[in-house]
C-alpha positions as CSV (number, residue, x, y, z in Angstrom):
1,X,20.3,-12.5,11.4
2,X,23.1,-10.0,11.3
3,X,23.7,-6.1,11.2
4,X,25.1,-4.4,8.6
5,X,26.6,-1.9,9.9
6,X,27.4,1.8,8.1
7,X,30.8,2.8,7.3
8,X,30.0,6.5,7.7
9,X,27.4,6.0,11.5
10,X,29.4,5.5,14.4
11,X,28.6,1.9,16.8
12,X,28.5,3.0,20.0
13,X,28.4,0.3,22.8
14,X,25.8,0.7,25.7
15,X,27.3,-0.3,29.2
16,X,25.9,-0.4,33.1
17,X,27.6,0.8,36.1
18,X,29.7,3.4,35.1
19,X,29.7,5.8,37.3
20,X,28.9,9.7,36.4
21,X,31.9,11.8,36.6
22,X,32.1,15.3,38.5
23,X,31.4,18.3,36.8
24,X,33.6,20.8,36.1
25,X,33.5,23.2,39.3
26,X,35.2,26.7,39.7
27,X,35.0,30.4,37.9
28,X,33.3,30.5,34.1
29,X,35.7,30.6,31.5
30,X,34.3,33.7,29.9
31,X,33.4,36.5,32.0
32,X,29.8,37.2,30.0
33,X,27.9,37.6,33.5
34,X,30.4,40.3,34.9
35,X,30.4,42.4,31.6
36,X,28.2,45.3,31.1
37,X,26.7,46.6,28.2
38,X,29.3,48.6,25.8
39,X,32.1,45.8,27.9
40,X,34.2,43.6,25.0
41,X,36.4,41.1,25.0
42,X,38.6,39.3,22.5
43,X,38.9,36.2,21.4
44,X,42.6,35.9,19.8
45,X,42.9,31.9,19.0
46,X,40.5,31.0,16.1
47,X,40.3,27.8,17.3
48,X,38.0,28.9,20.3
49,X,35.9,31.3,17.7
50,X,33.1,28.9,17.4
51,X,33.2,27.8,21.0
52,X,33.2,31.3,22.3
53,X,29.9,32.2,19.9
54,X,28.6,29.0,21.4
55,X,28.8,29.9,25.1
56,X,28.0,33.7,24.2
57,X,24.2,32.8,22.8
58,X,23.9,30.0,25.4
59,X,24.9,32.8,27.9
60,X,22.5,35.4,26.6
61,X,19.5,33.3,27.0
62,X,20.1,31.7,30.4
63,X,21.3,35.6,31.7
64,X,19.0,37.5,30.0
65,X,21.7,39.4,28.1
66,X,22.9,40.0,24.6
67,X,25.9,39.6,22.8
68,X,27.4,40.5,19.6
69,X,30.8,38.7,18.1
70,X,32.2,40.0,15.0
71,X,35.8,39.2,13.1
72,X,38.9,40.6,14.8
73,X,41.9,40.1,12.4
74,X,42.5,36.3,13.2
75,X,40.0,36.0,16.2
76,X,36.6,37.4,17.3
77,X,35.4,40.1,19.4
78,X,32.8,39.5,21.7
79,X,30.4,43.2,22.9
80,X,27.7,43.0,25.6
81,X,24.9,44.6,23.6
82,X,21.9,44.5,26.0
């Protein structure tokens, strides 16, 4: 019997032995655990806008913190909140 596969779900192909690769190791590349509350920063390329809203809630949670981004012309600014 053979699969029919989907046009729109991606095949992926399961392999053994490949080995894990390093993490990435060095300074954060937003500065959420140095900022203080009323601290801002902005975000200029909109590309990185979703990313940088991304790392800000995943940030909040593990640091105990909290952000708030709002639209800056192009970009986003990102405040330190609590």
């Amino acid at each position: 019997m053979s699969k029919i596969q989907s046009p729109d779900k991606p095949v992926f192909k399961i392999e053994k032995g490949i080995p894990i690769g390093m993490t990435r190791i060095g300074r954060p590349l937003y500065p959420f655990k140095e900022m203080k509350v009323g601290d801002s920063f902005l975000v200029e390329r909109p590309e990185d806008v979703i990313l940088v809203r991304s790392a800000a809630y995943t940030s909040a949670a593990r640091l105990g913190m909290k952000f708030s981004c709002r639209k800056a012309g192009d970009g986003m600014r990102v405040w330190r909140i609590k």
